[in-house]
C-alpha positions, 0 to 999 in steps of 0.5 A: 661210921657206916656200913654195908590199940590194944584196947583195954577195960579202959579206952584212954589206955588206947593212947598209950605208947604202943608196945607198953599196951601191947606188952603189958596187957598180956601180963594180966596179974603180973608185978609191975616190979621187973626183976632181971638175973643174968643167966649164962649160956655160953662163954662170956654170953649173958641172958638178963631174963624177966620172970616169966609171968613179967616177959612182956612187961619189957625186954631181955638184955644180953651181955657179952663179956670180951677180955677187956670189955662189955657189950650189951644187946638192948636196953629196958623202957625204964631207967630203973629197970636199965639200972638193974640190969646194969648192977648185975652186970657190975657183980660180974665184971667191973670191965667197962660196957664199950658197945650198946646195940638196939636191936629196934626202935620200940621204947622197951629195947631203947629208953634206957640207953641213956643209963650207960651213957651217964656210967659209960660216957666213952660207950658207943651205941650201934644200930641199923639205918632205919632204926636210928632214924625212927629211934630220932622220930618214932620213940622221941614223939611216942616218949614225948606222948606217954609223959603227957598222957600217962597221969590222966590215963592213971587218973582215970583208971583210978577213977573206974576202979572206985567207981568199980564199973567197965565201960558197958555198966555191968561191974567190974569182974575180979580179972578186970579189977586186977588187969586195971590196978595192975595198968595203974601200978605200972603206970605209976611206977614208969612215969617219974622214969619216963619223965627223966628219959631222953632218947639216945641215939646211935652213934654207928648205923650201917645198912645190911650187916656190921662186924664187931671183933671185940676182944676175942669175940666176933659178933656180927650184927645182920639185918632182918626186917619183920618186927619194925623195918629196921631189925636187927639179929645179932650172931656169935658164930663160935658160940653158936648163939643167935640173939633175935630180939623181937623177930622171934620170940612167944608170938612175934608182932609184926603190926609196926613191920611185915608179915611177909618179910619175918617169914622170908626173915626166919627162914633165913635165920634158919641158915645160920648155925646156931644151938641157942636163940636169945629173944627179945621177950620170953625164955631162951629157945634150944634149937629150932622148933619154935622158929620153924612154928612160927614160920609156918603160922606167919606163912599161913597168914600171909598166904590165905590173906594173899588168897582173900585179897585176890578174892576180892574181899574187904579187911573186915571179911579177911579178919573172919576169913583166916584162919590160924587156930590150928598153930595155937596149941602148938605156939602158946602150949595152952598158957594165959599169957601166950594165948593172949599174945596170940589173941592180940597179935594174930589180928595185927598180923592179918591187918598188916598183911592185907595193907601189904597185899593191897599196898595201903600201908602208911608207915 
């Protein structure tokens, strides 16, 4: 049915599927033991939030509840965090999850689908045309990738830890000891999971947008690039709740999507008339601060890379040529993991934008 490398203390990280890097290396000192609690915030509307110090460590879920039905936006990287989410789920209902949206590719909102197909096997999943061709290509060959990598990625981490030096030779200092044992809990923690994970695929893809009217509700499923090229944000006009997903959330990567296109994405967002923003990672957002923030941060990026390119200039002078520090304060309010999101997805942001402005993107 259709319609319309991070780098680590340790360099073998490097090789890890890409958003488990990215997310968790800003979760310095965090517990690798993710703990989900559904949290209201409107009728019928369901926020399974992490703990803030675990918010990049994988994604949020939201849970719709129709009069006869479950509808869940997103699953986790693990089959045990998936679960979680879903026992909460069951002390709230015992009505059956009908649909599961993926709102786009990366395994932290994927590779936990199989969960509710095991509980549900009538469950249709839904997503956009191209994230269901990169969920079948992309997240099969990364998945693939972390099970045969991750045990001598574990191993060596264990390695360095007892032999307590970074890679220059110089000790290791505390915050390096803690950032490694917590790369080794987790690892260790995600990889008898991952070693039982198979991607599930969508069963409907459409192309723009897509409507659910699932008892009582609407939901309308929209298309907006930026994250990846298949991003999809998911709309409940009577509530008046926006679930965004990735495309807005702390610090928006865009290094596997377009700077470009999430600034032309937000300000369409910005059109629809909601009170309450569900994101992909972090706390909720009542308004629209945050996304008018980062949509000038974004702008800016792309504006002055825009600039550098027409100047002439190499990637390398573009990276020393922009500058965001400006909208740091504003966008992180000064806390550890926010300026490390910040610090890590700037770059990538800048380094997209110049292989979109000189064409050179590969993906």
């Amino acid at each position: 049915m259709k319609s319309t490398c991070m780098r680590t203390a340790n360099c073998a990280l490097a090789t890890l599927f890409v958003l488990t890097i990215a997310f968790a290396a800003w979760a310095q000192g965090a517990s690798p033991t993710l703990k989900f609690e559904l949290q209201q915030v409107a009728p019928g509307v369901y926020a399974a939030l992490q703990a803030p110090a675990d918010r990049f460590n994988d994604s949020n879920s939201t849970v719709i509840v129709t009069s006869d039905s479950v509808i869940v936006i997103d699953t986790q990287t693990t089959l045990t965090a998936t679960r979680a989410i879903l026992a909460q789920i069951r002390k709230l209902t015992d009505k059956p999850v009908r649909y599961v949206i993926n709102t786009h590719w990366h395994g932290d909102h994927v590779y936990g689908n199989q969960v509710y197909r095991q509980a549900f096997p009538g469950v249709q999943f839904i997503a956009q045309t191209n994230t269901r061709e990169d969920m079948a290509k992309r997240a099969t060959a990364e998945l693939a990738d972390s099970v045969e990598k991750m045990p001598g990625q574990i191993d060596a981490i264990k390695k360095q830890l007892a032999g307590g030096l970074a890679r220059d030779g110089k000790p290791l200092t505390e915050a390096q000891k803690e950032r490694l044992q917590f790369f080794e809990d987790t690892f260790s923690q995600q990889l008898p999971d991952l070693r039982e994970t198979h991607i599930v695929l969508a069963d409907i893809s459409f192309d723009q947008t897509f409507t659910l009217y699932d008892g009582g509700k609407e939901i309308r499923l929209i298309h907006y690039p930026g994250h990846t090229r298949g991003d999809v944000a998911v709309f409940l006009p009577a509530e008046k709740v926006l679930v965004t997903a990735d495309l807005l959330d702390d610090m928006p990567f865009t290094g596997h999507g377009s700077p470009a296109g999430l600034v032309e994405t937000l300000l369409a967002i910005d059109k629809l008339d909601f009170d309450i923003i569900i994101p992909g990672h972090g706390g909720i957002y009542h308004g629209r601060d945050h996304l008018h923030l980062v949509a000038q941060l974004f702008e800016s990026i792309v504006s002055q890379v825009k600039a550098a390119v027409a100047a002439g200039l190499s990637l390398d002078d573009t990276r020393k040529k922009v500058d965001v520090e400006k909208f740091r304060a504003p966008v992180t309010a000064g806390e550890d993991h926010a300026n490390r999101a910040f610090d890590g997805f700037v770059p990538a942001a800048i380094d997209r934008a110049y292989q979109e402005a000189t064409g050179t993107i590969k993906d």
